[in-house]
C-alpha positions as CSV (number, residue, x, y, z in Angstrom):
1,X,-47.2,60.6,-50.3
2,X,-50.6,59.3,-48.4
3,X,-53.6,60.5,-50.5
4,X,-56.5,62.0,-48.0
5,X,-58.3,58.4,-49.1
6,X,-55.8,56.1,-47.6
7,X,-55.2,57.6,-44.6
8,X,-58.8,57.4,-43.5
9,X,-59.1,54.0,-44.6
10,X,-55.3,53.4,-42.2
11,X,-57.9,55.3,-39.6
12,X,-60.7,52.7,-40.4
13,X,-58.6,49.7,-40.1
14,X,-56.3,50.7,-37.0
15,X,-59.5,50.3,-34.4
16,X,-59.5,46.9,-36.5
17,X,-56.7,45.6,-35.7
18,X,-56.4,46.8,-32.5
19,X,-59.2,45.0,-31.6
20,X,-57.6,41.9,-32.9
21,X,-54.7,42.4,-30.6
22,X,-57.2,42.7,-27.6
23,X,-59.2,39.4,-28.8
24,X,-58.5,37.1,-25.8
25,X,-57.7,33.0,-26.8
26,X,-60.2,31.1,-26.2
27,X,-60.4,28.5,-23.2
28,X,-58.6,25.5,-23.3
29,X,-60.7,22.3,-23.0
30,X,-58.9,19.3,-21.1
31,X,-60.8,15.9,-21.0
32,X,-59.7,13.5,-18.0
33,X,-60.2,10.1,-18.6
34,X,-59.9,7.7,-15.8
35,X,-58.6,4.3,-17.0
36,X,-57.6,3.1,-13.7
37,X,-59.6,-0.4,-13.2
38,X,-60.3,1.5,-9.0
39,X,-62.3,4.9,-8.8
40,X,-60.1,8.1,-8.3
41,X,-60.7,11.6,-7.7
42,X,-60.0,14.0,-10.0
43,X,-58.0,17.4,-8.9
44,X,-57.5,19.8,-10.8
45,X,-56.4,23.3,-9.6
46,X,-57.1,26.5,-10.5
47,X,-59.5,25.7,-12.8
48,X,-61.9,22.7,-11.8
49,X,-62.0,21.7,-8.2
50,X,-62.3,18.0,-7.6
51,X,-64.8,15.2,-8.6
52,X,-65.1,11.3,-8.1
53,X,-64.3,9.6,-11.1
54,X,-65.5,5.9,-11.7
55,X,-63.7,3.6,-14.0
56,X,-64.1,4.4,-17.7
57,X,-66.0,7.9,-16.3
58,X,-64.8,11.1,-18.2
59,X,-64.5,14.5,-16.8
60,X,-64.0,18.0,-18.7
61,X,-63.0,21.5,-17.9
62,X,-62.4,24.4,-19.4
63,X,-59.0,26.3,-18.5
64,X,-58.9,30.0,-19.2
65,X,-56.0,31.1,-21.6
66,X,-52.9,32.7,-19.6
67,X,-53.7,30.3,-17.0
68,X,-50.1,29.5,-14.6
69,X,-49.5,26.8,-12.4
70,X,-52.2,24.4,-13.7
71,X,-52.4,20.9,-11.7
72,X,-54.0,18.3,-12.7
73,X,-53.8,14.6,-10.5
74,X,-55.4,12.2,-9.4
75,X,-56.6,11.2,-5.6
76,X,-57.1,7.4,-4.1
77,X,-58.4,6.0,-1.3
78,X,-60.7,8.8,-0.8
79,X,-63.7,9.1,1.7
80,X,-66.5,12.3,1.3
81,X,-69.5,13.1,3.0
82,X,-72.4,14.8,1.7
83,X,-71.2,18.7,1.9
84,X,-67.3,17.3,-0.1
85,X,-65.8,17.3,3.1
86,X,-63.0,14.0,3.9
87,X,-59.7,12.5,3.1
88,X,-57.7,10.7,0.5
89,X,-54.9,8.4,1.3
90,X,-52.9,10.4,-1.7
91,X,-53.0,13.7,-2.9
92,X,-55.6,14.9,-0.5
93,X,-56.2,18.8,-0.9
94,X,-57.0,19.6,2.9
95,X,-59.9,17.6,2.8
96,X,-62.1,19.2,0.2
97,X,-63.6,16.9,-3.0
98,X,-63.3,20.1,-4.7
99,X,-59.9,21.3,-4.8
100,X,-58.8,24.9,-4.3
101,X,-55.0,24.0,-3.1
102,X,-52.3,22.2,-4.9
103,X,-52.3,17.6,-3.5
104,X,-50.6,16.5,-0.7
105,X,-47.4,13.7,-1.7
106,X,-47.0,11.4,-2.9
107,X,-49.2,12.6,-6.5
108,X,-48.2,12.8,-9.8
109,X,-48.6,16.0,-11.5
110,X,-49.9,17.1,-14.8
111,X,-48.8,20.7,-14.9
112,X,-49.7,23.3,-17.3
113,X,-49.2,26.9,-18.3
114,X,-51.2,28.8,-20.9
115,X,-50.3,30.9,-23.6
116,X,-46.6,31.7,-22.4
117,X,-43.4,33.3,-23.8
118,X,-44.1,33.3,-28.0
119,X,-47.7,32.3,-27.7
120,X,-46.7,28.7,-26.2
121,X,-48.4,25.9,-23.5
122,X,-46.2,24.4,-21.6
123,X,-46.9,21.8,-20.1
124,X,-44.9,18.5,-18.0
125,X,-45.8,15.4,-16.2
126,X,-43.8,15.8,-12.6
127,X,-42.8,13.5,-10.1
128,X,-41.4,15.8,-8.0
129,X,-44.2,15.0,-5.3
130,X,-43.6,11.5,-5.8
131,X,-45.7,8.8,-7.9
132,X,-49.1,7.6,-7.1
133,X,-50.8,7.1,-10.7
134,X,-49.6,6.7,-14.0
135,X,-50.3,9.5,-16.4
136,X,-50.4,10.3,-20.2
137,X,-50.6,14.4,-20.7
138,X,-51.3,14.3,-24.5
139,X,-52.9,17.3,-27.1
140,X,-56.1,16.2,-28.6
141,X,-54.1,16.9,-31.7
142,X,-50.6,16.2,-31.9
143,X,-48.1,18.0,-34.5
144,X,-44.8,18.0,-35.2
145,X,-43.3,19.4,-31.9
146,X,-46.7,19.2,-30.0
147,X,-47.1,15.5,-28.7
148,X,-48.1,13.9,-26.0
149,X,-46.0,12.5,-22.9
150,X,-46.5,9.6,-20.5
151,X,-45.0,8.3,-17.3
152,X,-46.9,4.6,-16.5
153,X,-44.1,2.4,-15.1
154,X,-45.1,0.4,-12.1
155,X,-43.5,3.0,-10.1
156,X,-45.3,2.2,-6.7
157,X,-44.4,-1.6,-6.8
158,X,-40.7,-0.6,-7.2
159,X,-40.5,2.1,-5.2
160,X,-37.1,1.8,-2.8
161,X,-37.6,0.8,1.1
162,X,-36.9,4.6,1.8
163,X,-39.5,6.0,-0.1
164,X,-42.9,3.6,-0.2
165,X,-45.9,5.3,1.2
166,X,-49.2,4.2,1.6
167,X,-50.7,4.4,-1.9
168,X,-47.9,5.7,-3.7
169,X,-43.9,6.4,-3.8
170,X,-42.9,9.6,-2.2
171,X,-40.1,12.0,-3.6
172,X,-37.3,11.9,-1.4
173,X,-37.6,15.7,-0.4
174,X,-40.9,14.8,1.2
175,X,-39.0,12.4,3.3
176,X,-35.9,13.9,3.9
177,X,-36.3,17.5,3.5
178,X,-32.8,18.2,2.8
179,X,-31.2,21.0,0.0
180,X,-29.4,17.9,-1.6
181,X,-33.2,16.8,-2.8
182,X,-35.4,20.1,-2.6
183,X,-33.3,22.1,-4.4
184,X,-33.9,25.1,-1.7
185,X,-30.4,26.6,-3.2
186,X,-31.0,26.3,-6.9
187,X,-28.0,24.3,-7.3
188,X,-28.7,20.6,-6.7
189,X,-28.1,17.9,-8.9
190,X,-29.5,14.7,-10.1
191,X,-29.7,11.3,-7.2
192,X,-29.5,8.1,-7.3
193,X,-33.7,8.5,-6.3
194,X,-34.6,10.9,-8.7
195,X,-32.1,8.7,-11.4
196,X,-34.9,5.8,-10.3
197,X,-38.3,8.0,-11.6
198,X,-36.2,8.9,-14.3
199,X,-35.4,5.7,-15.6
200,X,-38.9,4.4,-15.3
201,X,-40.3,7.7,-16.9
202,X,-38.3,9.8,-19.0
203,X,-40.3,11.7,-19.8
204,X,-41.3,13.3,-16.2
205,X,-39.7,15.4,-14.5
206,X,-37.7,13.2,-11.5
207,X,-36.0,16.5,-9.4
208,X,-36.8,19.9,-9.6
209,X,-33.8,21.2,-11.8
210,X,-35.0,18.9,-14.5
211,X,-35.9,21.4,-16.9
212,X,-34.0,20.2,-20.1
213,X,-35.9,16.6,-20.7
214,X,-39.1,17.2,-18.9
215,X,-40.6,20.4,-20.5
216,X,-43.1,20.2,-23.8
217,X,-44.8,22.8,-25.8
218,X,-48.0,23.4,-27.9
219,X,-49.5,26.1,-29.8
220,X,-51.5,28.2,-27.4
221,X,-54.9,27.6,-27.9
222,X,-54.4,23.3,-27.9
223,X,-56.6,21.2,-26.2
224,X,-54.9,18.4,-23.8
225,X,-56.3,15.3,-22.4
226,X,-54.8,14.1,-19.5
227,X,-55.3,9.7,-18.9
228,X,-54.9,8.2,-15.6
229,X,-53.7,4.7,-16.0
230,X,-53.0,5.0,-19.6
């Protein structure tokens, strides 16, 4: 039986740990490195906008926790005046040097969501938009389960007849816009095209149904640093 005592300490500590409950994660910090030997411009969306980013130059954001449908890429061949208005041969975000909608194709993705289903990040690199620079996605600190992933295959200089774009390899949805390779009906299967980014990076994801091989998870609360040109 609960002495008078020890229920007014259970009173005492209930505010407590309630309180603990309602204490929000912290942000999570992602460094972008640009290793690229050319300049790019870093996207990154909804959480960072856009800047230039000079060989060697760093960049680094901080992404609230709970945070879905995180994009990260990178943007060549880009021209911006003054106020951050112009255009970029590949993954141009209407026209804006600081990002507020998701990169026109052919880019490829770093994609993120925060503090998910049993307090996980996930996070992927995608190809689904097609290739344009070589990524690693990678946790400052790896463990165990939590490591880093990379797709940096000369994708562009092998990129089939059907599918070269200026600047980049598109994803064949972009060019053909049929179920067979959007996956409009949730029931599509692997191509021959999406077997090509697959082979070259297996770690990507090459078609939108490619859940099983292309997904990774982190504690939430991990910080990521995301490499162009690794």
């Amino acid at each position: 039986m609960a002495t008078t005592t020890s229920v007014a300490i259970s009173f005492l500590l209930l505010p407590l740990a309630f309180l603990t409950l309602l204490t929000p994660l912290k942000a999570a910090t992602f460094t972008i490195v640009n290793q690229c030997s050319y300049t790019v411009w870093a996207a990154a969306v909804p959480s960072g906008g856009g800047i230039q980013l000079n060989n060697g130059q760093t960049w680094t954001i901080n992404v609230p926790a709970g945070t879905t449908g995180g994009r990260v890429w990178a943007r060549t061949g880009c021209s911006f005046d003054a106020s951050g208005n112009g255009n970029c041969q590949t993954g141009d975000c209407g026209g804006k040097l600081a990002c507020t909608s998701y990169g026109t194709p052919p880019n490829t993705l770093a994609e993120f969501a925060l503090n998910q289903f049993s307090n996980l990040d996930f996070f992927d690199i995608s190809n689904v938009d097609g290739f344009n620079v070589g990524l690693d996605f990678s946790p400052e600190t790896p463990s165990g389960s939590c490591h880093g992933i990379k797709c940096a295959a000369d994708i562009v200089g092998q990129c089939p007849a059907a599918l070269q774009a200026p600047g980049g390899c598109n994803n064949p949805c972009t060019v053909f816009k049929t179920d067979e390779y959007c996956c409009n009906s949730g029931s599509c299967q692997a191509t021959d095209y999406s077997r090509f980014f697959k082979n070259l990076c297996p770690d990507a994801y090459s078609y939108p149904k490619d859940d099983q091989t292309s997904t990774f998870t982190c504690p939430a609360g991990t910080n990521y640093r995301v490499t162009f040109c690794p």
